[in-house]
C-alpha positions in Angstrom: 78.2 90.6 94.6 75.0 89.3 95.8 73.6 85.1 95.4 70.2 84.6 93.9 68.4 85.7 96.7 69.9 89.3 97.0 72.4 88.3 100.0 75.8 89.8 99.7 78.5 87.3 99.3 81.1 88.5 101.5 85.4 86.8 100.6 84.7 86.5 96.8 87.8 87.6 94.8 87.9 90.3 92.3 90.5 91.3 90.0 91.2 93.4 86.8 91.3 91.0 84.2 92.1 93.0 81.0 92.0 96.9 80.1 93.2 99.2 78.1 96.4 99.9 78.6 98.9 97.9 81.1 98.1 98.0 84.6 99.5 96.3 88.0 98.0 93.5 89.6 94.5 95.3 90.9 92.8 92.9 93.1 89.8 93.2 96.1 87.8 91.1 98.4 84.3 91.5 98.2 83.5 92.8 102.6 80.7 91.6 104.3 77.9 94.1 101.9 78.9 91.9 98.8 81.0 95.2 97.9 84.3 96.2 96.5 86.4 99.3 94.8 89.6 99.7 93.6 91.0 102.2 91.4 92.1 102.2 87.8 94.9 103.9 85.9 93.4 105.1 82.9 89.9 105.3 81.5 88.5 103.1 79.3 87.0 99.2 79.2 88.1 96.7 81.4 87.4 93.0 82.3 86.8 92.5 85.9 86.8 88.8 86.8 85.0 87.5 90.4 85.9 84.4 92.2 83.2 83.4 95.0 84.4 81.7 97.8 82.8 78.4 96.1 85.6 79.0 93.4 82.6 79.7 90.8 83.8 82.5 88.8 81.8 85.6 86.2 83.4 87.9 84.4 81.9 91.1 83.4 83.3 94.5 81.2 82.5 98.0 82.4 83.5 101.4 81.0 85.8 103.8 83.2 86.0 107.3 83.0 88.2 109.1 85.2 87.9 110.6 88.5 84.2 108.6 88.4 83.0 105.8 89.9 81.6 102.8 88.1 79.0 100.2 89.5 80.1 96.9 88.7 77.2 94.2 89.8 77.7 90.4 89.8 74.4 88.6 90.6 75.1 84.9 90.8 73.4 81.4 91.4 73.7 80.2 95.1 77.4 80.4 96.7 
């Protein structure tokens, strides 16, 4: 996650919001880069939902494929 300047917002919440099939409670906190991973059970399209530490919040859907990672950006306003 980076603020309209391009600095990293570090603390910012992310979670799965919807996908594909059912999944556990998949959650991360964005570290001090503005980055985050987590892994997902089965491929396909999911919802992944930020909170930044100003409680502001952006959703966004990315594709998953299996055993490959996905970039998932969030460029916000100032946090």
């Amino acid at each position: 996650m980076l603020d309209s300047g391009g600095t990293p917002v570090a603390g910012a919440t992310v979670h799965l919001a919807d996908g594909p099939a059912p999944f556990p409670d998949i959650a991360a906190l964005t570290g001090q880069d503005g980055c985050f991973s987590f892994a997902v059970p089965v491929k396909g399209v999911y919802t992944v939902m930020c909170r930044a530490p100003n409680d502001t919040v952006w959703q966004v859907s990315a594709s998953a494929v299996t055993a490959e990672p996905v970039r998932v950006e969030f460029h916000v306003g100032d946090v």
